[in-house]
C-alpha positions as CSV (number, residue, x, y, z in Angstrom):
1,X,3.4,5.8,1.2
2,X,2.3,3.7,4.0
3,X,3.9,4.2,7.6
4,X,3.7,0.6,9.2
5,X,6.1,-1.6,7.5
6,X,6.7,-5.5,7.1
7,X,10.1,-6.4,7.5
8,X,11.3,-9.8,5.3
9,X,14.0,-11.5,7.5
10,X,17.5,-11.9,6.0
11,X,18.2,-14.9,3.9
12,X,21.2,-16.8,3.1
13,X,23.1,-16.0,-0.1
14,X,22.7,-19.6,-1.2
15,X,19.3,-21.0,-2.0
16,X,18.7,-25.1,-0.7
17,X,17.8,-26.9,-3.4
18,X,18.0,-27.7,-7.4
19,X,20.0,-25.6,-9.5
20,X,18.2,-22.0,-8.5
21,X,21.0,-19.3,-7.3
22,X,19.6,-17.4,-4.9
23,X,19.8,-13.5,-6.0
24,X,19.1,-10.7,-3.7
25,X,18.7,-7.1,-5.8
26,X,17.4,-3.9,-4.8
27,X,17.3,-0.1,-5.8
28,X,15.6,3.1,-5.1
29,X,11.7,4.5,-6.0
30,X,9.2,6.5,-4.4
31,X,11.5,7.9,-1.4
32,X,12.0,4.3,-0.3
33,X,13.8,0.9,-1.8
34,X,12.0,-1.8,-3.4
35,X,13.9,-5.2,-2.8
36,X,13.6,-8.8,-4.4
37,X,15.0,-12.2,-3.0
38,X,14.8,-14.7,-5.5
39,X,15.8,-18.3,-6.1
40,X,16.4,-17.5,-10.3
41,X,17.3,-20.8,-12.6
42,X,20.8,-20.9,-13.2
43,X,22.1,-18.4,-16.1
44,X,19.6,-16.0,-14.8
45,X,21.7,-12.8,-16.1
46,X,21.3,-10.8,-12.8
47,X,22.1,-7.4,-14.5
48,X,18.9,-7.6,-17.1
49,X,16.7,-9.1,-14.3
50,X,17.9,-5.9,-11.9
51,X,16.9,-3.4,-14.7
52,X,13.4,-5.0,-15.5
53,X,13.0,-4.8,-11.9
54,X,13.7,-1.4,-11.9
55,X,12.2,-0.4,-15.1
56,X,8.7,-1.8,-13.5
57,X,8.9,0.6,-10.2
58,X,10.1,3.6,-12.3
59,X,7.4,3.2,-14.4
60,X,4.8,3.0,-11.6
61,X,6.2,5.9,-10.2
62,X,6.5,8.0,-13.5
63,X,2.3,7.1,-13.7
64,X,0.8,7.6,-10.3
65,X,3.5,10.5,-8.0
66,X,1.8,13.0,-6.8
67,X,5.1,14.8,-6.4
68,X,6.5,14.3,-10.1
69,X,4.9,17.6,-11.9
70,X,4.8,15.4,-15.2
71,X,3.5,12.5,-13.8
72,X,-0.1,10.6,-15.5
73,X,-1.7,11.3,-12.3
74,X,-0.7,14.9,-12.0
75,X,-1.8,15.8,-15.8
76,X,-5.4,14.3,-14.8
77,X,-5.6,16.5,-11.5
78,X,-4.8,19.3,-13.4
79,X,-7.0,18.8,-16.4
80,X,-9.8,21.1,-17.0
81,X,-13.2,19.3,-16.1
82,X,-15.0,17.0,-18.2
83,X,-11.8,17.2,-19.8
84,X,-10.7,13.5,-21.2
85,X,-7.2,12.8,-20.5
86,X,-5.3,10.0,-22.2
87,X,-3.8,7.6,-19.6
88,X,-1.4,4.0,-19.9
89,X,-3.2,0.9,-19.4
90,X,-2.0,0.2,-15.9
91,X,-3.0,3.3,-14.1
92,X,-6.5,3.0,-15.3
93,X,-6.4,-0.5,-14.0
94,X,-5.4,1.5,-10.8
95,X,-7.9,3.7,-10.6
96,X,-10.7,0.6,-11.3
97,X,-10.0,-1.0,-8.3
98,X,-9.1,2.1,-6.1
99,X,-13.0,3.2,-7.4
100,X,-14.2,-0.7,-6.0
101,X,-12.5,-0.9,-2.8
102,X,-14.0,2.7,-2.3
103,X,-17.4,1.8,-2.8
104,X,-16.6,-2.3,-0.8
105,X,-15.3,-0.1,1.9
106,X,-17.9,2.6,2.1
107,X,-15.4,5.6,1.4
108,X,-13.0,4.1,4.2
109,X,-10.8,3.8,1.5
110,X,-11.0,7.0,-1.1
111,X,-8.5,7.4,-3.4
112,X,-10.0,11.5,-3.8
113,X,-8.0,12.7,-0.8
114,X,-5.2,14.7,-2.2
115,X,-6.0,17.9,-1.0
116,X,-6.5,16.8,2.6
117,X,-2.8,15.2,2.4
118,X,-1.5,18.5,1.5
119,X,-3.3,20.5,3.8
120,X,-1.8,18.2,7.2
121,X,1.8,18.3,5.1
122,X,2.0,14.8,4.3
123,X,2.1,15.4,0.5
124,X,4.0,17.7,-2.2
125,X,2.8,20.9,-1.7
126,X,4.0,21.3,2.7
127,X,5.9,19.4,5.2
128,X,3.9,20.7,8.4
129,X,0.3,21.4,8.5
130,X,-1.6,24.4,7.3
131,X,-5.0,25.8,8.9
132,X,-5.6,27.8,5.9
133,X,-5.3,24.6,3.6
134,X,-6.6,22.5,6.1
135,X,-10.1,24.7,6.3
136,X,-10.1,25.2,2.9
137,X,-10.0,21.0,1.8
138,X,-13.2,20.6,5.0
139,X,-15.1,23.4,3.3
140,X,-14.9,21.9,-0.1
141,X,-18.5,20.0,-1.1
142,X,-18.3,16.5,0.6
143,X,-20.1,13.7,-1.5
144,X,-23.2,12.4,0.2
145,X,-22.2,8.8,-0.6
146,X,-18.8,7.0,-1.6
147,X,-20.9,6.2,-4.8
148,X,-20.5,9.9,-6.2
149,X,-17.2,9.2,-6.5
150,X,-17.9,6.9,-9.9
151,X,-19.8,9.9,-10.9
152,X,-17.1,12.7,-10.7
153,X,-14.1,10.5,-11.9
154,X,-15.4,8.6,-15.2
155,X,-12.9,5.8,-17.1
156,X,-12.9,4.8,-20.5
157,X,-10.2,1.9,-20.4
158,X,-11.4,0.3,-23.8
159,X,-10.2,4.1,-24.9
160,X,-7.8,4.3,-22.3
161,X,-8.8,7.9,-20.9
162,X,-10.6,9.1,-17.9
163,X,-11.6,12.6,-17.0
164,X,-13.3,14.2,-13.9
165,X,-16.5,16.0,-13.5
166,X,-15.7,17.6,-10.2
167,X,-12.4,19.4,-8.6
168,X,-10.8,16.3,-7.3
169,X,-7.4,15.8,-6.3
170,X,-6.8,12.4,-7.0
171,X,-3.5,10.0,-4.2
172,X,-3.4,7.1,-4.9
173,X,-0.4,6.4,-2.3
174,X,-3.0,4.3,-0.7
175,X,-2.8,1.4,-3.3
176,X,0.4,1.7,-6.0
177,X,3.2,0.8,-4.1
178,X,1.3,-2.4,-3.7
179,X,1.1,-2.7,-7.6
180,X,4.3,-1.8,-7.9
181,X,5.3,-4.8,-6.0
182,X,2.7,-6.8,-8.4
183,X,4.6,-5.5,-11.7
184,X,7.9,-6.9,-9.9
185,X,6.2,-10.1,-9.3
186,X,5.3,-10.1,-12.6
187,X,8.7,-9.3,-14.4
188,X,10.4,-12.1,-12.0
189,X,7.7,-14.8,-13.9
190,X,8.4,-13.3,-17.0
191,X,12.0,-14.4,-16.2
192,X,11.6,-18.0,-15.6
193,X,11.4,-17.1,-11.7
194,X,9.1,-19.2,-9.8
195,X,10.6,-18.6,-5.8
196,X,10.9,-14.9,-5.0
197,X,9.9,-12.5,-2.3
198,X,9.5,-9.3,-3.2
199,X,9.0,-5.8,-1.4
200,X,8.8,-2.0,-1.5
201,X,8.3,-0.6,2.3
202,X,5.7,-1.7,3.6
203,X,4.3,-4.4,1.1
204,X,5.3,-7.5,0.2
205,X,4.7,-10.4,-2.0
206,X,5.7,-14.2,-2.2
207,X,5.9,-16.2,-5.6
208,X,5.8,-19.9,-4.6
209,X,7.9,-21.1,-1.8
210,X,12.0,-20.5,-1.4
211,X,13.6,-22.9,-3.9
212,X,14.1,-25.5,-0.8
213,X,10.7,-25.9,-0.6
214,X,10.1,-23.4,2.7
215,X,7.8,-20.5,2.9
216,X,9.4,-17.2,2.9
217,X,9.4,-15.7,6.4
218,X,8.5,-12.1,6.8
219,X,8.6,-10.2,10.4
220,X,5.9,-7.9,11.1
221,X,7.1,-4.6,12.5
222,X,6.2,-3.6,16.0
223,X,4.1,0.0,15.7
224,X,6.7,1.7,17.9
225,X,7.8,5.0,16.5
226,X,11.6,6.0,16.4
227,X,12.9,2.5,16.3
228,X,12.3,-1.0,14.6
229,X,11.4,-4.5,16.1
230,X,9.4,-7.6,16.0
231,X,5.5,-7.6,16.5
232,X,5.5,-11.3,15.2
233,X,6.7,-13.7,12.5
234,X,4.3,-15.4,9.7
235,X,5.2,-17.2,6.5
236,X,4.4,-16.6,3.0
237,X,4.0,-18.6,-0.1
238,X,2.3,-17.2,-3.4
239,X,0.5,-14.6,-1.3
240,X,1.0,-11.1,-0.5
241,X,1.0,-8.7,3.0
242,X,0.9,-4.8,3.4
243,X,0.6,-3.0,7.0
244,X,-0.6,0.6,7.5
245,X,-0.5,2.1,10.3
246,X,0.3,5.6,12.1
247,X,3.5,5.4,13.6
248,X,6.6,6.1,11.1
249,X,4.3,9.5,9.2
250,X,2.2,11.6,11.8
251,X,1.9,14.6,13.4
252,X,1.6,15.2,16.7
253,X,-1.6,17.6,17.9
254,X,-1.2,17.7,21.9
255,X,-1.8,14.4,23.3
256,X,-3.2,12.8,20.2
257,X,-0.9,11.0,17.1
258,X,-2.7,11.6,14.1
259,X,-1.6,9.4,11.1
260,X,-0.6,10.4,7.3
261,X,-3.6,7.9,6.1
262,X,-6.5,10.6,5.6
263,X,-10.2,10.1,6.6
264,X,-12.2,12.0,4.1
265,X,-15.0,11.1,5.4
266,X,-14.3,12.9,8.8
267,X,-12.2,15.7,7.0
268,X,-8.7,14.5,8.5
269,X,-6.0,12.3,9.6
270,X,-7.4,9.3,10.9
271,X,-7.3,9.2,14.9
272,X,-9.2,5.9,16.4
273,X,-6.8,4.0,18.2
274,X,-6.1,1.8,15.8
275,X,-2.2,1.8,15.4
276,X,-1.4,-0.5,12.3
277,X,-3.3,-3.4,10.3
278,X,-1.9,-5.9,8.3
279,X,-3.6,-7.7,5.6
280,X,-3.1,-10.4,3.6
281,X,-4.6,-11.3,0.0
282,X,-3.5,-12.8,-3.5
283,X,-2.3,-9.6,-4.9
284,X,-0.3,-6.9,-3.3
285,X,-2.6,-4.1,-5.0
286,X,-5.4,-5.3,-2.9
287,X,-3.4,-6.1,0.8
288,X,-2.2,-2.7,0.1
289,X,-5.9,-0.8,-0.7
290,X,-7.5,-2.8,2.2
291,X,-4.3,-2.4,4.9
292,X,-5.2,1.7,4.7
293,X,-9.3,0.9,4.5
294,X,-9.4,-0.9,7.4
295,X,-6.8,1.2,9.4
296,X,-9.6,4.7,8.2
297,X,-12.4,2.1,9.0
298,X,-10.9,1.5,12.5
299,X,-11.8,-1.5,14.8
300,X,-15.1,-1.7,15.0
301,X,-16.5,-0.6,11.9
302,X,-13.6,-2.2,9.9
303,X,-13.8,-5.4,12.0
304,X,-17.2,-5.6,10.5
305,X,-16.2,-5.0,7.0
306,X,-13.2,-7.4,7.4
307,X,-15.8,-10.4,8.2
308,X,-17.9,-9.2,6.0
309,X,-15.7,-9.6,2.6
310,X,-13.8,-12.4,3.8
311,X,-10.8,-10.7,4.8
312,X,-7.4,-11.4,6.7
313,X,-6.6,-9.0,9.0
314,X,-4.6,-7.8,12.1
315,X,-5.3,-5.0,14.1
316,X,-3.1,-3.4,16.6
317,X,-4.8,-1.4,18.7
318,X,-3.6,1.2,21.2
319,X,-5.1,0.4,24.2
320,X,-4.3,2.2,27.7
321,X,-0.4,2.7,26.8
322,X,-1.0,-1.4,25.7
323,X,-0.9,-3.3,22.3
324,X,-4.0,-5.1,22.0
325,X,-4.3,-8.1,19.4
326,X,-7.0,-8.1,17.1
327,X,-6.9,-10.8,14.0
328,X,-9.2,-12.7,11.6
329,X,-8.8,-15.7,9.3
330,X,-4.4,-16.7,9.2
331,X,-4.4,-14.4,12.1
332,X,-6.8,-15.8,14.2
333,X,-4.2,-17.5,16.1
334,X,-1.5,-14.1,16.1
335,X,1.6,-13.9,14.4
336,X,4.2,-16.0,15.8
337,X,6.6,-14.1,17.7
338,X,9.8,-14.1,16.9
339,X,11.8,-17.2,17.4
340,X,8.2,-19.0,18.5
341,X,6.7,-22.0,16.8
């Protein structure tokens, strides 16, 4: 769902210390592979643990994919208005925070932009973009303030429904791969696993440290498109990271790259310069909803923002065929580069 990506660095098979065994499993969801290192106690059944694991993912998927016709988040898109529609417990808790980091974010992050997705053929409906669609999603009534957006989608999470009061066509590809990596973290704890790092694309999360008492060391992803390296190296420990950015889902419009994160504010792709951001916070849910804000907010305004709320953040910017460095808080210093101290 996002195009920048955080690459964790191979590990051994072998974990350091105690009587952990170091487990690496994986498997397919949302077009893309979710994948868990762990450092499991010993008689961890590895089979079980795999299908949790890939229970959890499913079931995000099954909830909030825009391109599963039976999906949760389909029926609500297509529910008549003022319609309630009965949804599970963890997509409204979804949709809560997508609604706060829309209104902390002033819209930079809107979670309403499905049929601007479709229209530039980044979603289900088209893979190229169409002028008709595209005219169509501008002409439809803008909201005068990110605040309307409470307004037209109403929750009920002690009912567990939610309904809409205006034609909106909910994505949240902005913010539930990141929980999906949260409802991994959490099925590893429920197993008695303490050291894991887990990831699906672009973001990924650390419970404690490896099981030798080292941070998990995850490679940030140089925003170059048509092949993978380096940008820089930092370390994780009970944290989480997600990068957005514009350089693995775009289209190209003459000389300008215009991502597959969507600025509904301006009516279309985003297309500031900024070419990924990398955030760090507690929970993957969040690094994930503020990695795409701040890449919408772009450097100045989301530089602002960023300071504002306390955030950790790293912009690269595209600066006269040059990478410029932008970071706050951990990455105030940079990411290490690889093989640096």
């Amino acid at each position: 769902m996002h195009g920048a990506r955080s690459l964790p660095l191979r590990f051994p098979p072998a974990a350091a210390g105690g009587d952990a065994t170091r487990l690496q499993l994986h498997g397919p969801t949302m077009g893309t592979r979710w994948a868990v290192t762990c450092d499991a106690p010993a008689g961890t059944d590895r089979q079980v643990l795999h299908a949790a694991l890939q229970a959890a993912v499913a079931q995000v998927d099954a909830q909030m994919s825009p391109w599963k016709p039976d999906s949760d988040l389909v029926r609500l898109n297509h529910a008549p208005l003022g319609a309630w529609v009965d949804l599970p417990a963890e997509m409204l808790q979804v949709l809560a925070r997508a609604l706060e980091v829309c209104r902390l974010s002033g819209g930079a992050f809107d979670p309403a932009v499905g049929a601007l997705v479709d229209a530039w053929g980044f979603g289900s409906v088209r893979d190229a973009p169409d002028a008709q669609a595209i005219r169509a999603a501008r002409a439809a009534p803008r909201r005068p303030t990110h605040h309307a957006l409470e307004l037209e989608l109403e929750l009920d999470r002690d009912a567990g429904r939610a309904r809409r009061s205006a034609p909106l066509q909910l994505d949240l590809c902005g913010i539930a791969k990141g929980y999906a990596v949260d409802r991994m973290c959490t099925v590893l704890q429920q197993h008695g696993v303490q050291h894991a790092l887990a990831a699906l694309d672009g973001e990924l999360r650390a419970l404690g440290p490896q099981g030798d008492g080292t941070p998990w060391a995850v490679a940030l992803e140089s925003p170059q498109a048509g092949r993978r390296a380096a940008q820089g190296v930092i370390e994780l420990q009970d944290l989480a990271v997600a990068t957005s950015g514009d350089y693995r889902r775009f289209v190209q419009v003459g000389d300008a790259r215009l991502a597959h994160s969507m600025d509904s504010r301006r009516g279309g792709p985003v297309h500031n310069g900024v070419a990924s951001v990398t955030v760090l916070a507690p929970t993957c849910m969040d690094a994930d909803a503020w990695a795409t804000a701040l890449l919408v907010a772009g450097p100045g305004e989301g530089l602002a923002l960023a300071q504002r709320l306390g955030l950790e953040a790293l912009w690269l910017l595209r600066r006269g065929g040059a990478l410029v460095e932008l970071g706050l808080g951990r990455f105030g210093a940079a990411a290490t580069p690889p093989g640096g101290t």
